[in-house]
C-alpha positions in Angstrom: 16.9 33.8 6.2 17.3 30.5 6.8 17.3 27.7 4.0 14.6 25.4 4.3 15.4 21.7 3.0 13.2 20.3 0.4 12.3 17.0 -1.4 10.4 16.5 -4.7 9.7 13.0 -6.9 9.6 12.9 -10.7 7.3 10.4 -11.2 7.7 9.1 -14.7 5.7 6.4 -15.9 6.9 5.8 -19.8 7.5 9.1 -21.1 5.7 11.0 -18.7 6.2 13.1 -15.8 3.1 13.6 -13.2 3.1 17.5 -12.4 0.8 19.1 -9.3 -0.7 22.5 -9.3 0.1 24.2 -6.2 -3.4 25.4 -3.9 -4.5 29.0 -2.9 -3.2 29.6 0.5 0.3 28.1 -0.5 3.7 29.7 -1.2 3.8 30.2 -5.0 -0.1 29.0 -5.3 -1.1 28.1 -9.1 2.2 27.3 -9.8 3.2 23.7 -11.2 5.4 21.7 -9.4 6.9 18.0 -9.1 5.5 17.0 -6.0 6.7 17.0 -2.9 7.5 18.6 0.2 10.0 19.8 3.8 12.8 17.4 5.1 11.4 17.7 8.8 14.2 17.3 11.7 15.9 13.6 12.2 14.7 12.5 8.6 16.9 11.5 5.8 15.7 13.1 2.3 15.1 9.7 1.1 12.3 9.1 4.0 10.8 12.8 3.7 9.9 12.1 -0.2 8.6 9.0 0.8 6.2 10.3 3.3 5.2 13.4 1.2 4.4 11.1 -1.8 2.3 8.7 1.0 0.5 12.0 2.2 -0.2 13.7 -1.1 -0.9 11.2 -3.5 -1.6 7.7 -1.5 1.3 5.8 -3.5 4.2 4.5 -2.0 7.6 4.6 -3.9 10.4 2.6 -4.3 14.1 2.6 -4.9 14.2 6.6 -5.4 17.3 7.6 -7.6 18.7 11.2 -6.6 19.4 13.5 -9.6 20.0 17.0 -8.7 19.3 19.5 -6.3 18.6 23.4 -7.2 18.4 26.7 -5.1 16.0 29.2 -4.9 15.5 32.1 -2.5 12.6 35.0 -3.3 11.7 37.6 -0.9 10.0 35.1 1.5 11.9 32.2 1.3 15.4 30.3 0.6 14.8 26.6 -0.1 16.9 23.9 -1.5 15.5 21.5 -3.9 16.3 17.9 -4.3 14.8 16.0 -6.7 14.7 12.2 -7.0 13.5 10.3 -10.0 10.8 7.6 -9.6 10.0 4.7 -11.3 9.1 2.3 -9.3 5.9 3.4 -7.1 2.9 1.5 -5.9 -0.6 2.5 -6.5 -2.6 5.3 -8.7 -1.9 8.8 -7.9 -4.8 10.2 -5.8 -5.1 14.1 -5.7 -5.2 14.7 -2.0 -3.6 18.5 -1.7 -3.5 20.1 -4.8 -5.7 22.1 -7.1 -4.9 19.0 -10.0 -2.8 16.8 -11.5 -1.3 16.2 -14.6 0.3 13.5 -16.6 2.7 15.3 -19.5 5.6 14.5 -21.5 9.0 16.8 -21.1 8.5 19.1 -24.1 4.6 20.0 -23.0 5.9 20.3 -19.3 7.9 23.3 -20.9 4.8 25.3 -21.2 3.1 24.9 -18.0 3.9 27.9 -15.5 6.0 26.0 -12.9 7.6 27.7 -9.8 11.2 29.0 -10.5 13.2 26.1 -8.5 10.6 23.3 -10.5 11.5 25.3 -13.8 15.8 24.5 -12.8 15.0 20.7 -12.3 12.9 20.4 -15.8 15.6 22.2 -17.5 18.3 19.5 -15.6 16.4 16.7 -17.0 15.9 18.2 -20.3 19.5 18.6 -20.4 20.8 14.3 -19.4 
């Protein structure tokens, strides 16, 4: 199976981190998840997060700083997951593809049921 390249922000605005809840229809549906999405072909990571963010929550961001990236493979899928912190952004998050969003701080995030590559990045940045 081949690994599929992914891209996800940590939008933090003061102490908190906005989290999505996945849709039905939708690999690892009711899941949480920093938001995000697929590195298509001839993209750089950097220019796939900012077009997910674009299309899924109407805000542009700026200046994204890598942190990590994770792997995770399941019986369906291999992906690799790199996350980018976000500071800087433009404009309210609008939910355009998910069931919700949430604004939370780092020790609630620890009880919401987030997908098992999401779960690795949270513990990272619980661990800086």
């Amino acid at each position: 199976m081949a690994t599929v390249e992914v891209v996800c922000a940590l939008l933090k605005r003061q102490d908190l981190y906005l989290f999505a809840l996945r849709p039905q229809g939708k690999h690892l549906a009711d899941h949480w998840e920093f938001p995000g999405g697929k590195v298509e072909n001839g993209e750089s990571q950097e220019q796939a997060l900012v077009r997910e963010i674009k299309e899924e929550l109407g805000i542009e961001i700026k200046s994204p700083r890598f942190l990590t990236s994770v792997e995770h493979s399941d019986s369906s899928i291999a992906i690799n997951l790199s996350a980018y912190l976000c500071e800087d952004f433009f404009g309210e998050p609008e939910n355009r593809e998910h069931k919700s969003l949430r604004w939370t701080d780092l020790k609630s995030a620890q009880d919401l049921y987030l997908g098992p590559a999401d779960r690795k990045i949270l513990n990272y940045i619980n661990n800086l």
